[in-house]
C-alpha positions in Angstrom: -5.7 -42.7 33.7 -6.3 -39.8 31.3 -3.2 -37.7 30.6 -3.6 -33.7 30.8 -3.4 -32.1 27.5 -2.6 -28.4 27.1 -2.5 -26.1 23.6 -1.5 -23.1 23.3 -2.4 -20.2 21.3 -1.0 -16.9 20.8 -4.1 -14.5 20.7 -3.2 -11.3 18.7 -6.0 -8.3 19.0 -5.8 -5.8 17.0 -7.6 -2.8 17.3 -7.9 0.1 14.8 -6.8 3.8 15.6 -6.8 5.7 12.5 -5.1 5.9 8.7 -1.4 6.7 10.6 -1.8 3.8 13.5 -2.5 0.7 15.3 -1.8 -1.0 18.2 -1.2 -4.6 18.5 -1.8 -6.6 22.1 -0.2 -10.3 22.4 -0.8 -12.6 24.9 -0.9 -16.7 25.3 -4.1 -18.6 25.8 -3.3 -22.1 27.5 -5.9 -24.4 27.2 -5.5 -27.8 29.3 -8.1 -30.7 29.8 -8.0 -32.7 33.3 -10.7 -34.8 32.7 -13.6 -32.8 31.5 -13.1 -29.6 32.9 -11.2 -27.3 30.7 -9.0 -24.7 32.3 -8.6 -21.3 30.4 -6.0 -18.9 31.5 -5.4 -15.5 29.2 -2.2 -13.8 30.0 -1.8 -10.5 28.2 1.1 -8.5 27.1 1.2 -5.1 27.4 0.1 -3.4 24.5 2.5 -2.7 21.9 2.4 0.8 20.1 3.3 1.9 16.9 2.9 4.0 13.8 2.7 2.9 10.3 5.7 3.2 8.7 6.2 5.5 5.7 8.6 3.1 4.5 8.0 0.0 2.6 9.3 -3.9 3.6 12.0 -3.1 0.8 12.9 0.0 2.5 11.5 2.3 -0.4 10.1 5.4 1.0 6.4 5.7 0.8 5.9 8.5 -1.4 3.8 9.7 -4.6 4.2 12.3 -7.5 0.3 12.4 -7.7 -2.8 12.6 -5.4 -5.2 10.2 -7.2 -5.0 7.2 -9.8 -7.3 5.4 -11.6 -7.1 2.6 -14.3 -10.4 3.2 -16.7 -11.8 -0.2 -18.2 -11.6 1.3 -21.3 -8.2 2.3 -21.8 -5.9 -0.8 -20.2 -3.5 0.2 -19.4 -3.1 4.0 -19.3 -3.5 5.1 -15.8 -5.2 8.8 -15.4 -3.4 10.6 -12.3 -4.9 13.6 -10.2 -2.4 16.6 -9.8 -4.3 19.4 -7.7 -7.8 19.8 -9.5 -7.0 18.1 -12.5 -6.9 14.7 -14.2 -4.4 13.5 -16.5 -3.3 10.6 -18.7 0.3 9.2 -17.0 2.6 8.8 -20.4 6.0 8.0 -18.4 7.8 9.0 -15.0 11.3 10.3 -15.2 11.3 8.9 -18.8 10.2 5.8 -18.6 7.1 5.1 -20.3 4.3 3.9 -18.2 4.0 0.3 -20.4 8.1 -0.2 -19.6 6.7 0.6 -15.8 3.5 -1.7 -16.2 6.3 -4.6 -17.5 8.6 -4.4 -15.0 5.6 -4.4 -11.9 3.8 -7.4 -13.6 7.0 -9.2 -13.6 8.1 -8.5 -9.9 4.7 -8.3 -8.3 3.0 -10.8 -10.2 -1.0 -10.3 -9.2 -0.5 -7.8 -7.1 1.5 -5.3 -9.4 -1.3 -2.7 -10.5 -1.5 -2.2 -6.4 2.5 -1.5 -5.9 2.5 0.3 -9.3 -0.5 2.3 -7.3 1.0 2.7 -3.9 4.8 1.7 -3.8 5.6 3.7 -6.8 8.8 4.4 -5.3 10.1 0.6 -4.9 8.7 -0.4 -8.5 11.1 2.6 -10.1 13.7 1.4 -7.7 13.4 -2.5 -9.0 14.2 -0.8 -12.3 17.1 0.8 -10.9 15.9 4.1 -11.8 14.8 5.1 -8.3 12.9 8.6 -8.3 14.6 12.2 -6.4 12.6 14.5 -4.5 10.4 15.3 -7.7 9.7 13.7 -10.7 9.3 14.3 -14.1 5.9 13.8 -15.2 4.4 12.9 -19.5 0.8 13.1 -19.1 -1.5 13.7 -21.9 -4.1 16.2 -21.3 -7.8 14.0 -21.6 -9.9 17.2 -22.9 -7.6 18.1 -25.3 -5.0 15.1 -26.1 -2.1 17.4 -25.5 1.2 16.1 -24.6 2.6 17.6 -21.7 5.5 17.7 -19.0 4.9 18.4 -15.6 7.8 18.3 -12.6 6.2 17.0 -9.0 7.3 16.8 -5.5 7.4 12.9 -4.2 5.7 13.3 -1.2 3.9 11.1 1.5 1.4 13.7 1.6 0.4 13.0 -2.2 0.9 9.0 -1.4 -1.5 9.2 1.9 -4.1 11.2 -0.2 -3.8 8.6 -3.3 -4.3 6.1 -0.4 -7.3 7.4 1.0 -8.9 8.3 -2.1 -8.4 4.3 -3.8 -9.6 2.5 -0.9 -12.5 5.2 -0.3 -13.6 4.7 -3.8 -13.2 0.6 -3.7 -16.1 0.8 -0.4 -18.1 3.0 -2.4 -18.7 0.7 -5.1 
């Protein structure tokens, strides 16, 4: 006499609505064996909606002082950030110089840390315990004419979202 076996799975679908959403569906997928006929029974959940949250695991707020950033292979190390039209070498933010930044991200993030130093800007100055205000001061170093400059900007999701876009657009284009 065979004995009836059953397995189950959780079945997660996830279907994509957009850069500021998804929605998640769960449900259990019991599979059980009576001789050789296999019974398959899907149960779904409702579907469970929510936004992406502009806040990070950490709780750090998801926001940026800049609308692009780029690392060029020939210059490690020195990012070049986009305010408005214009590109700019990133010196330091808030006073800290970007390598003190790039230190402290390698050391908590491990592999990763170029991406949080990219997008979770916010939690990396935190972990330094120099967590940014509403705006930032910016050292950037002008790449046409190598002047040093000083710029204040807003932190803002809407700078972040754009950075966003613009990285992961850039990384399908290649």
């Amino acid at each position: 006499m065979r004995r009836a076996r059953t397995d189950l799975l959780a079945v997660l679908t996830i279907v994509a609505g957009g850069a500021i959403g998804f929605s998640l569906s769960f449900g259990f997928l019991a599979l059980s064996r009576s001789g050789d006929v296999p019974l398959v029974t899907l149960e779904p959940a409702a579907p469970l909606l929510f936004q992406i949250s502009n806040v990070t695991t950490g709780g750090f707020a998801r926001l940026a002082p800049y609308e692009g950033i780029v690392w060029p292979e020939n210059t490690p190390g020195q990012p070049q950030v986009l305010l408005g039209s214009d590109w700019f070498q990133l010196t330091s933010v808030d006073g800290a110089a970007v390598t003190e930044i790039i230190a402290h991200a390698r050391a908590a993030f491990g592999p990763i840390w170029q991406k949080r130093f990219d997008e979770d800007l916010v939690e990396v100055l935190g972990g330094m315990g120099s967590p940014p205000g509403e705006s930032v001061l910016l050292g950037l170093r002008d790449l046409e004419t190598g002047e040093a400059l000083v710029r204040i900007a807003a932190m803002s999701s809407e700078s972040r979202d754009a950075l966003y876009q613009a990285k992961y657009t850039r990384e399908v284009l290649r």
